[in-house]
C-alpha positions in Angstrom: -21.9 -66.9 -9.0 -19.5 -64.4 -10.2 -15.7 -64.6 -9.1 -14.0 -61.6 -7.0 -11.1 -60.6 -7.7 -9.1 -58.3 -4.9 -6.0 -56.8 -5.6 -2.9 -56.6 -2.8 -3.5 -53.5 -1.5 -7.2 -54.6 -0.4 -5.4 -57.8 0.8 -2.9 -56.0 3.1 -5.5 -54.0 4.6 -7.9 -56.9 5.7 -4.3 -59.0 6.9 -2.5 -57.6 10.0 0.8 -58.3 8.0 3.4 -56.5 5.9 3.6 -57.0 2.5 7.0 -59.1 2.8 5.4 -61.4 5.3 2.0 -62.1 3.2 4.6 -63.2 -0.2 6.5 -65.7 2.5 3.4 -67.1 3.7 2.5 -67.7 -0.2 6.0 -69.2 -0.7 5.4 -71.5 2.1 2.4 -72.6 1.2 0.3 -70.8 4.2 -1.4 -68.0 2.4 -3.6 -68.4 -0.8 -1.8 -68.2 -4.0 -2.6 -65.3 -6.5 -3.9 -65.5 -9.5 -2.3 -63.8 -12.7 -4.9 -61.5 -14.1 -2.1 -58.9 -16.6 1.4 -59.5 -17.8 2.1 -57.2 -14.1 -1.1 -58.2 -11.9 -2.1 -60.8 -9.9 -5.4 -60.7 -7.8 -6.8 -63.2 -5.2 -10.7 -64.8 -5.0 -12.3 -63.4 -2.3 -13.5 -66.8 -1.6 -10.1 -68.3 -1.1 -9.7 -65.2 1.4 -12.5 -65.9 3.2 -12.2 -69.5 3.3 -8.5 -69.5 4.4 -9.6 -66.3 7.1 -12.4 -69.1 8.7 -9.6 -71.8 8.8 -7.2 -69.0 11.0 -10.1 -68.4 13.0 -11.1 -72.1 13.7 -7.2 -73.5 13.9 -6.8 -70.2 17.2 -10.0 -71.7 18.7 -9.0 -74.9 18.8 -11.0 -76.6 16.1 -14.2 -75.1 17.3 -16.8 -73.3 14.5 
């Protein structure tokens, strides 16, 4: 399967956070880490996105699916 790359600006629209908040949450090891794609880009896997976006939504339920 092919690998999809999303750039920041797609990121910050699908997290309710600010742009400050989402590098912390990297930094801190809560918030999937980018990769470099260009000496001055870095992208995320959409499948890191959605896997750490189920984990959010199972951890708030209490463990449930």
């Amino acid at each position: 399967m092919a690998k999809v790359f999303v750039r920041e600006p797609e990121v910050l629209k699908e997290y309710p956070f600010c742009k400050s908040t989402m590098w912390s949450q990297i930094r801190e090891g809560k918030f999937p880490k980018p990769i470099k794609i260009g000496p001055r880009a870095v992208a995320w896997l959409r499948e890191e996105l959605d896997r750490h976006a189920e984990e959010l939504i199972k951890a708030s339920r209490g463990g449930e699916s």
